[in-house]
Backbone atoms as SQL, in Angstrom:
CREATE TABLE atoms (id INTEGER PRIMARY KEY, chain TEXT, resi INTEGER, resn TEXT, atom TEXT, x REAL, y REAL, z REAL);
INSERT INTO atoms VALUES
  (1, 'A', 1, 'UNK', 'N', 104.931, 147.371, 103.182),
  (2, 'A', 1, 'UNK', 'CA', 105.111, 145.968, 103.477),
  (3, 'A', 1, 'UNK', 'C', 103.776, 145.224, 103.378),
  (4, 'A', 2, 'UNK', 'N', 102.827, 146.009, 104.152),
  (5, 'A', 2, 'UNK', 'CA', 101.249, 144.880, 103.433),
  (6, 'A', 2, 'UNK', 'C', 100.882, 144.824, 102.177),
  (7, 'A', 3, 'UNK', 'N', 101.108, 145.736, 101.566),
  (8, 'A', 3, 'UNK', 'CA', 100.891, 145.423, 99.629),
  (9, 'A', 3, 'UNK', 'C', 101.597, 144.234, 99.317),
  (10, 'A', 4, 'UNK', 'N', 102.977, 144.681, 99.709),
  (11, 'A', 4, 'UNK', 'CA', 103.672, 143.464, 99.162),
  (12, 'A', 4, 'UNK', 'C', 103.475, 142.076, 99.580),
  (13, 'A', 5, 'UNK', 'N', 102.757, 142.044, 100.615),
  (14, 'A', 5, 'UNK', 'CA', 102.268, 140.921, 101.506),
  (15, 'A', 5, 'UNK', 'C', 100.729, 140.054, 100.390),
  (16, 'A', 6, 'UNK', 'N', 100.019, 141.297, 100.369),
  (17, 'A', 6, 'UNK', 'CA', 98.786, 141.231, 99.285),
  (18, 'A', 6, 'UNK', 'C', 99.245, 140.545, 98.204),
  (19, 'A', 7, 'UNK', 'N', 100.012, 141.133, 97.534),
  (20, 'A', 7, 'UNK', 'CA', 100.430, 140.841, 96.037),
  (21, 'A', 7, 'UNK', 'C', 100.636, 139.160, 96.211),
  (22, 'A', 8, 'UNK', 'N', 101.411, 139.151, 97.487),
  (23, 'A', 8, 'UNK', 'CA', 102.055, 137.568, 97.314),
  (24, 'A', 8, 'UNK', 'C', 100.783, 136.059, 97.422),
  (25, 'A', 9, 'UNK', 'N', 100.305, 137.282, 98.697),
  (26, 'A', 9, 'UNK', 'CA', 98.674, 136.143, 98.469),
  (27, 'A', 9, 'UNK', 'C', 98.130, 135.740, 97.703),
  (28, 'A', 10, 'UNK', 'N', 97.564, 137.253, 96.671),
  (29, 'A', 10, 'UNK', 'CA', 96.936, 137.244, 95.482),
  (30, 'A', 10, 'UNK', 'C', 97.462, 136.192, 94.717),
  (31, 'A', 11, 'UNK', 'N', 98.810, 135.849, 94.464),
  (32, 'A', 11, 'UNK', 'CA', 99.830, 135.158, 93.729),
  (33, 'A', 11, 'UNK', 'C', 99.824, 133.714, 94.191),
  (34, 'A', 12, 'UNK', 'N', 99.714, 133.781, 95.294),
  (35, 'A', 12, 'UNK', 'CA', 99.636, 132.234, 95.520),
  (36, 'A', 12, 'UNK', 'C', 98.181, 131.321, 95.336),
  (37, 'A', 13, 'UNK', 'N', 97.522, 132.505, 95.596),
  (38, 'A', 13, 'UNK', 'CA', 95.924, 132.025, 94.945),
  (39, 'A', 13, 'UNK', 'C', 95.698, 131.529, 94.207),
  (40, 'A', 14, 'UNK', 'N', 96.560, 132.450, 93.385),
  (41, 'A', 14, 'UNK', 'CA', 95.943, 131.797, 92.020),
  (42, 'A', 14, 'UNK', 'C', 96.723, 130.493, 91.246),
  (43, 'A', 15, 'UNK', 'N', 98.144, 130.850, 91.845),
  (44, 'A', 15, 'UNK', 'CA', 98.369, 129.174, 91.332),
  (45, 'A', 15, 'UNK', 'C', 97.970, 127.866, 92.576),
  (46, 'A', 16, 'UNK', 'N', 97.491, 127.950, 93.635),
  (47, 'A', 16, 'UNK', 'CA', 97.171, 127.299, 94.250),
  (48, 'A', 16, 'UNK', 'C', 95.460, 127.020, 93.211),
  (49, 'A', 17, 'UNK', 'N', 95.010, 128.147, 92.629),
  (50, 'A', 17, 'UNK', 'CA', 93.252, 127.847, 91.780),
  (51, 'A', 17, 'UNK', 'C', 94.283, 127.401, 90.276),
  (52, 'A', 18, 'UNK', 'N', 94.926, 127.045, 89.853),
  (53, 'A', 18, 'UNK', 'CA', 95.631, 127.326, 88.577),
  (54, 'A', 18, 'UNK', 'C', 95.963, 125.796, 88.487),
  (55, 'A', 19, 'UNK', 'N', 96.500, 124.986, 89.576),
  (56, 'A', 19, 'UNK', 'CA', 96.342, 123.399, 89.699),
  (57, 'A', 19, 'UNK', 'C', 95.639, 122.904, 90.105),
  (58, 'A', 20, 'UNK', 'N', 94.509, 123.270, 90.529),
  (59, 'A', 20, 'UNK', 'CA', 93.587, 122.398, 90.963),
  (60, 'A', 20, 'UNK', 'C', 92.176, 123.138, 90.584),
  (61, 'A', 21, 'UNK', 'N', 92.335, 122.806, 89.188),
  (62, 'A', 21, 'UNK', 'CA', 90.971, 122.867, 88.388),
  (63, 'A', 21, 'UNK', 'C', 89.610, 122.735, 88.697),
  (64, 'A', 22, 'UNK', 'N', 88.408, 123.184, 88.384),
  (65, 'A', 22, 'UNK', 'CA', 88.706, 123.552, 87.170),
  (66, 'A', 22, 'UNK', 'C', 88.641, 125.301, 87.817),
  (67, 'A', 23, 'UNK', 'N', 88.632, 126.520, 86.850),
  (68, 'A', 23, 'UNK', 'CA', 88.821, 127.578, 87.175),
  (69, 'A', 23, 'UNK', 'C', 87.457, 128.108, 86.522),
  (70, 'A', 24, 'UNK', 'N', 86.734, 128.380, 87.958),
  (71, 'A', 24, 'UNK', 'CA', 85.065, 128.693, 87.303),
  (72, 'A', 24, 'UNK', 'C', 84.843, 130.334, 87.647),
  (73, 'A', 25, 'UNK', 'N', 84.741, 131.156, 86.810),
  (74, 'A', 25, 'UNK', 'CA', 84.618, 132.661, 86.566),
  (75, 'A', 25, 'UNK', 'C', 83.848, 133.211, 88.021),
  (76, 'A', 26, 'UNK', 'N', 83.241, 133.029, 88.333),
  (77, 'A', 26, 'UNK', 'CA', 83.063, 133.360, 90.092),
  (78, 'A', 26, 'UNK', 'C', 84.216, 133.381, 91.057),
  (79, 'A', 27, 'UNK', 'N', 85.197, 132.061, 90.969),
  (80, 'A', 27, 'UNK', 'CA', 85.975, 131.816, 91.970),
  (81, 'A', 27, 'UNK', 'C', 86.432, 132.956, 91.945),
  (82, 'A', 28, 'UNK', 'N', 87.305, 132.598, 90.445),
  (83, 'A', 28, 'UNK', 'CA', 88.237, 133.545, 89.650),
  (84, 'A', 28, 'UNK', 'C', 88.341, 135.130, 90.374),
  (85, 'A', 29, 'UNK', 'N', 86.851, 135.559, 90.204),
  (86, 'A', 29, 'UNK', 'CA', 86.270, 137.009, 90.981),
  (87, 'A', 29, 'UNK', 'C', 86.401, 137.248, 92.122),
  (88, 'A', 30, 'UNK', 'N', 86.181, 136.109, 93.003),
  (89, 'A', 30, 'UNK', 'CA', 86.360, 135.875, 94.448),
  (90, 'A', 30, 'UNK', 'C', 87.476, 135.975, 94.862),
  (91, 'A', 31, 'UNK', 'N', 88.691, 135.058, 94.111),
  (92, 'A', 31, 'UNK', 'CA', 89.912, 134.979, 94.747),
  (93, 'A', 31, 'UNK', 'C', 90.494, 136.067, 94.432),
  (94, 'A', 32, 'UNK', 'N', 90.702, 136.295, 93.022),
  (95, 'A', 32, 'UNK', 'CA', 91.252, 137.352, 92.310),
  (96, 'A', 32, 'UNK', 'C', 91.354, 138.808, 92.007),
  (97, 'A', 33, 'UNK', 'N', 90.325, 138.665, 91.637),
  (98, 'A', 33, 'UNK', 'CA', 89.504, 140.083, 90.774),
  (99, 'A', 33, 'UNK', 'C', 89.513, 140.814, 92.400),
  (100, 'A', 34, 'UNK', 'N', 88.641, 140.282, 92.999),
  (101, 'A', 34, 'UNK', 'CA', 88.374, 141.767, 94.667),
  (102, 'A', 34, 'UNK', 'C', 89.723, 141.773, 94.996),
  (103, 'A', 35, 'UNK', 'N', 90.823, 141.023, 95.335),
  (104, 'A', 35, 'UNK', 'CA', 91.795, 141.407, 96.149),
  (105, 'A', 35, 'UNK', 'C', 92.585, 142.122, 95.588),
  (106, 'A', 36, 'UNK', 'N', 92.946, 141.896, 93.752),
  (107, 'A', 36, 'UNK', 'CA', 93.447, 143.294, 93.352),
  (108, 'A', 36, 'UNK', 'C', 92.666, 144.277, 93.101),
  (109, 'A', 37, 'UNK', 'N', 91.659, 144.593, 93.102),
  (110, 'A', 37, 'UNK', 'CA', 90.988, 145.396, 93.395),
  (111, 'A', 37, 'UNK', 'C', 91.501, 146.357, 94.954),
  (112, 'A', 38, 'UNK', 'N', 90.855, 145.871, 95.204),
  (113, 'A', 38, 'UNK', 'CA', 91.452, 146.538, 96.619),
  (114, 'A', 38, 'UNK', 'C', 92.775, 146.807, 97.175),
  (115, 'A', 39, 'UNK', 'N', 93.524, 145.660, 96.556),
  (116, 'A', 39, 'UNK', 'CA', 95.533, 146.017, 96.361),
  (117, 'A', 39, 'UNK', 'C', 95.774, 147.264, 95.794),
  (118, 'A', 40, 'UNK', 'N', 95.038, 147.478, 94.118),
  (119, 'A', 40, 'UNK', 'CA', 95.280, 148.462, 93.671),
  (120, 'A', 40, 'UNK', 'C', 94.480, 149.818, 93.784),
  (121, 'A', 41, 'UNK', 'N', 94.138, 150.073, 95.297),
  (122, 'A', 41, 'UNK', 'CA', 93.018, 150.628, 95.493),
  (123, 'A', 41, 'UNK', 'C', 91.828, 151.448, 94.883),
  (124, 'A', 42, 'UNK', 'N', 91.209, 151.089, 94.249),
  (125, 'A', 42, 'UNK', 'CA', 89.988, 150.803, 93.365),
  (126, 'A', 42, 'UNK', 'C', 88.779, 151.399, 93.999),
  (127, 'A', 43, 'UNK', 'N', 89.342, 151.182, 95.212),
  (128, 'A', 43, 'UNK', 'CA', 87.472, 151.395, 96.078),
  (129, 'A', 43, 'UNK', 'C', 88.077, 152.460, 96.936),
  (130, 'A', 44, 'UNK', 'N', 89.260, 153.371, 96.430),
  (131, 'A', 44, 'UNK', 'CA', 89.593, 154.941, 97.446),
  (132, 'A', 44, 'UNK', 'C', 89.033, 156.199, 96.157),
  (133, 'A', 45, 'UNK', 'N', 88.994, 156.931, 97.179),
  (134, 'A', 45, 'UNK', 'CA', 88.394, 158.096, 96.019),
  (135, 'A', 45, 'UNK', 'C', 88.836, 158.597, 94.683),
  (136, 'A', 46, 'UNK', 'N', 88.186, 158.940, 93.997),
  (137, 'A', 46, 'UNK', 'CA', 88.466, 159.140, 92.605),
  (138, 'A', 46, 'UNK', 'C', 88.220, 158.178, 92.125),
  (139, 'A', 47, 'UNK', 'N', 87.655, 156.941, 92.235),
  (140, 'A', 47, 'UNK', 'CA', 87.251, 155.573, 91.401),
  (141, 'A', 47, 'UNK', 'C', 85.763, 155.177, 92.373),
  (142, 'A', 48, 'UNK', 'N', 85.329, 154.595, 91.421),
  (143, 'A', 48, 'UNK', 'CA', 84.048, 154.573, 91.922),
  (144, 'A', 48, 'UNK', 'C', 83.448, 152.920, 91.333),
  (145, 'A', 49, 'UNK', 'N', 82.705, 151.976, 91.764),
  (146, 'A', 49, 'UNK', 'CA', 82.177, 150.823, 91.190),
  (147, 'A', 49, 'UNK', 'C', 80.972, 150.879, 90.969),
  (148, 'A', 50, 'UNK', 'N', 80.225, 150.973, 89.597),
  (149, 'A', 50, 'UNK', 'CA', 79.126, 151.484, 89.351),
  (150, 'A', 50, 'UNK', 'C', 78.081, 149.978, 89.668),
  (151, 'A', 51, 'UNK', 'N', 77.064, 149.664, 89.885),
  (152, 'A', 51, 'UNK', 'CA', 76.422, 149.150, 89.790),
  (153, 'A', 51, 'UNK', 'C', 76.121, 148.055, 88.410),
  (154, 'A', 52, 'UNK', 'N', 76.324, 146.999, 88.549),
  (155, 'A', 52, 'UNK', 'CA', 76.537, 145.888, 87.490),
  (156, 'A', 52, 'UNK', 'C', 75.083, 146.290, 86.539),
  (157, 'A', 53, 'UNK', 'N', 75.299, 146.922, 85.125),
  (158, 'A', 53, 'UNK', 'CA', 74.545, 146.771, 84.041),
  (159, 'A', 53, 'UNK', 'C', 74.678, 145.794, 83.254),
  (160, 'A', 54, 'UNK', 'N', 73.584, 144.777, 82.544),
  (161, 'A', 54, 'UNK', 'CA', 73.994, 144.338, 81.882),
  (162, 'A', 54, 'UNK', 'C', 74.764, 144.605, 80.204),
  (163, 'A', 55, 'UNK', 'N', 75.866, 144.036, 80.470),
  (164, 'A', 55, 'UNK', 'CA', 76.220, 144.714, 78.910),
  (165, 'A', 55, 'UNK', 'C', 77.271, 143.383, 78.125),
  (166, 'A', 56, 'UNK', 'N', 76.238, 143.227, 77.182),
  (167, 'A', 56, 'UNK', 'CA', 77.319, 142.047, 76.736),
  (168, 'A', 56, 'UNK', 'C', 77.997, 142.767, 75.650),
  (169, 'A', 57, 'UNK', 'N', 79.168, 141.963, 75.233),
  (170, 'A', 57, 'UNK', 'CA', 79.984, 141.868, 73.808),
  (171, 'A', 57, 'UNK', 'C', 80.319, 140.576, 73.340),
  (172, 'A', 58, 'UNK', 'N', 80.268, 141.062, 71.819),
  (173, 'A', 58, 'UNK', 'CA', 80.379, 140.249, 70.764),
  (174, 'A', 58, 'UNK', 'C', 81.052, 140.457, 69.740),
  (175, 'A', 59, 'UNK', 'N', 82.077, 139.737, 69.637),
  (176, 'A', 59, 'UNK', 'CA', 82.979, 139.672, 68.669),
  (177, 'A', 59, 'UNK', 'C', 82.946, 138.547, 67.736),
  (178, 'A', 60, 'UNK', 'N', 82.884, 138.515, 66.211),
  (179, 'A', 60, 'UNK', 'CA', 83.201, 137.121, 65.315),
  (180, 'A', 60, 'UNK', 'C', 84.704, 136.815, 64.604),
  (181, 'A', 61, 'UNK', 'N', 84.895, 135.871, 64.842),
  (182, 'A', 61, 'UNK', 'CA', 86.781, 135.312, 64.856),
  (183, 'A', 61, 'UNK', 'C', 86.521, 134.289, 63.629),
  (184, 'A', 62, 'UNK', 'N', 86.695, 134.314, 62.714),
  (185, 'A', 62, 'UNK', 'CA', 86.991, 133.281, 62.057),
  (186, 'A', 62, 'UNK', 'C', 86.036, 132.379, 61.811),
  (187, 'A', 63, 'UNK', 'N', 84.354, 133.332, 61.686),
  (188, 'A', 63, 'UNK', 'CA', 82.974, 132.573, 61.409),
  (189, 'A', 63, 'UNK', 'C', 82.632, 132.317, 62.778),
  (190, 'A', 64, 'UNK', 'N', 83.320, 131.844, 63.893),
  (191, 'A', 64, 'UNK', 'CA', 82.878, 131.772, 65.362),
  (192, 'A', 64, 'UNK', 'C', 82.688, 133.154, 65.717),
  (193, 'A', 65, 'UNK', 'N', 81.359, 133.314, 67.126),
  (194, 'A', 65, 'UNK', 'CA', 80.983, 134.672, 67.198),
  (195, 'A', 65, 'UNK', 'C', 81.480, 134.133, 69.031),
  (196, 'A', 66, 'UNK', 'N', 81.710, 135.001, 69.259),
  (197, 'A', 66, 'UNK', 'CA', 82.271, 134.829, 70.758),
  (198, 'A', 66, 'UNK', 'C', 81.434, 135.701, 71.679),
  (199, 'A', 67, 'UNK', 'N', 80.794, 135.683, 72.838),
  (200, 'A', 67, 'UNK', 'CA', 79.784, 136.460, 73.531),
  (201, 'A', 67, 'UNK', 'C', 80.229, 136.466, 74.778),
  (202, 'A', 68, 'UNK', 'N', 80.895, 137.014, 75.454),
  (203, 'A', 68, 'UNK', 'CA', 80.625, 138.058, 76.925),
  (204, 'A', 68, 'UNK', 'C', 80.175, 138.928, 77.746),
  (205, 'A', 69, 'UNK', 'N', 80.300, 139.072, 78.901),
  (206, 'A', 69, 'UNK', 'CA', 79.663, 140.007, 79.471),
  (207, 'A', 69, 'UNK', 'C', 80.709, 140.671, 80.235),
  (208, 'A', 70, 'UNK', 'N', 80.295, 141.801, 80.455),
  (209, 'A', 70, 'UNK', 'CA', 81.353, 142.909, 81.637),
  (210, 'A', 70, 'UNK', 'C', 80.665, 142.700, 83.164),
  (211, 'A', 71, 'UNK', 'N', 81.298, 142.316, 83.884),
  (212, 'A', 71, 'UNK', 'CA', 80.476, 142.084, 85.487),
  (213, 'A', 71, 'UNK', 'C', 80.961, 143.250, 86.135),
  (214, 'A', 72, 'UNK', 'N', 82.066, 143.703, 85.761),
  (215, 'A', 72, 'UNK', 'CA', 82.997, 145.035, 87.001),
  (216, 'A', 72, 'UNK', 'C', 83.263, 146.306, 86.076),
  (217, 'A', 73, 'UNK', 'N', 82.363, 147.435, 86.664),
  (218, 'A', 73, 'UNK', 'CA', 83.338, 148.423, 85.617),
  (219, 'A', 73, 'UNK', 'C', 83.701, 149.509, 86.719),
  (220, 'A', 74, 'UNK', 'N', 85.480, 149.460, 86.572),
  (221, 'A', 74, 'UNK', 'CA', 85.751, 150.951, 87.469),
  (222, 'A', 74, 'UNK', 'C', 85.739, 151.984, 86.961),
  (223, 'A', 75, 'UNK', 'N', 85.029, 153.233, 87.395),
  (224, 'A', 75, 'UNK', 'CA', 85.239, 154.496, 87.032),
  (225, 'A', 75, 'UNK', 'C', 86.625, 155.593, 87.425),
  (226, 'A', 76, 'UNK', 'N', 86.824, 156.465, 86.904),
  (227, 'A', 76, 'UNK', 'CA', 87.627, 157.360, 87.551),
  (228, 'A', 76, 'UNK', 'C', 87.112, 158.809, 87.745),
  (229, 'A', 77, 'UNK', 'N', 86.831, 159.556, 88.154),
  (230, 'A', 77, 'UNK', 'CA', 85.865, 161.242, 88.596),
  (231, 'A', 77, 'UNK', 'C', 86.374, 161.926, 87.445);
């Protein structure tokens, strides 16, 4: 019953962040990203959160080159 409780939060979060713009990649992390994280338990053994390296990617689409970065990487043992 608390997962399902989680899930619904998580859910309302985000369309409660989803109308009322704008949606800035921190929040996003804040509201989002940790609570399923931790919904889908992420941070119990056998998964591990390594320490943020920087690592970008780059992909080119159609002459546009597109650039990101990875902020979260989960492991598994």
């Amino acid at each position: 019953m608390q997962l399902r409780a989680s899930w619904i939060q998580i859910k309302a979060g985000y369309f409660n962040l989803r109308y009322s713009p704008p949606m800035l990649e921190k929040i996003i992390s804040l509201s989002i990203v940790s609570p399923l994280l931790f919904a889908g338990e992420f941070y119990l053994h056998h998964f591990y959160i390594k320490p943020k390296k920087f690592l970008e990617i780059s992909e080119e689409d159609e002459g546009v080159i597109i650039k990101d970065s990875i902020d979260t990487l989960v492991l598994k043992d």
